[in-house]
C-alpha atoms as one frame of an Amber mdcrd trajectory, in Angstrom:
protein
 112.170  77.732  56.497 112.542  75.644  59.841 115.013  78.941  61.249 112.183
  80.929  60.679 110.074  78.969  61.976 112.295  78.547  65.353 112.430  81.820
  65.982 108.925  82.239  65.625 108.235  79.348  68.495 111.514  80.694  70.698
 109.833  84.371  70.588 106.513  82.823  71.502 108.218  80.882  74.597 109.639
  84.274  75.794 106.530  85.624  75.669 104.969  82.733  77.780 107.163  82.809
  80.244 106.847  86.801  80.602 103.179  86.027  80.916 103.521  83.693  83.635
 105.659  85.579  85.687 102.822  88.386  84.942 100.101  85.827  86.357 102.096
  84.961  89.321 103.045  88.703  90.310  98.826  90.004  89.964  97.945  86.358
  91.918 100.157  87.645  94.540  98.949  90.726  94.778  95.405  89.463  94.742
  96.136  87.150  97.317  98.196  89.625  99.366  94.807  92.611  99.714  92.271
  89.768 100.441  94.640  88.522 103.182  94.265  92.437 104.374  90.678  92.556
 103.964  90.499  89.629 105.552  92.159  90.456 108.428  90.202  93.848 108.740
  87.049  92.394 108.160  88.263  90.254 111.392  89.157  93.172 113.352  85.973
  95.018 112.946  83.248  91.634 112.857  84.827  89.187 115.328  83.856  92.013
 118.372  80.181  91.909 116.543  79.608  88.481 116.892  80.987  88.050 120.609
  78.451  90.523 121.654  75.992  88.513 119.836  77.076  85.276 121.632  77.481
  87.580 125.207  73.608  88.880 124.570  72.860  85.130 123.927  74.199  83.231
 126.595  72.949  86.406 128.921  69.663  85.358 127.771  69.862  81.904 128.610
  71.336  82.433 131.431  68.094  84.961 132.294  65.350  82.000 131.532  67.433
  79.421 133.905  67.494  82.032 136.539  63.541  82.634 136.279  61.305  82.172
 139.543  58.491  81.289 137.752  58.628  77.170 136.971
């Protein structure tokens, strides 16, 4: 009865440590397109919100510039 049982917990190990390599491989993978997206979503915003800050300060700068007191 306790080979039996052995087995039964050594075949369940196996399988947990197939699983966890599973977990690590989609984590990576995961990890690996949100570092893409992130860096596209970079690419295409970052130029966005420098205008936004140009058009700012340029606005600013207007008001200081004003003749009228």
């Amino acid at each position: 009865m306790m080979r039996t049982e052995s087995r039964a917990v050594a075949r369940r190990a196996g399988w947990l440590r197939r699983a966890r390599g599973q977990a690590m491989v989609e984590y990576s993978v995961v990890l690996y397109f949100l570092a893409v997206a992130g860096g596209v979503a970079i690419i295409t915003v970052l130029p966005m919100l420098m205008n936004a800050l140009d058009r700012y300060l340029q606005g600013i700068y207007f008001m200081l510039n004003l003749a009228i007191p």
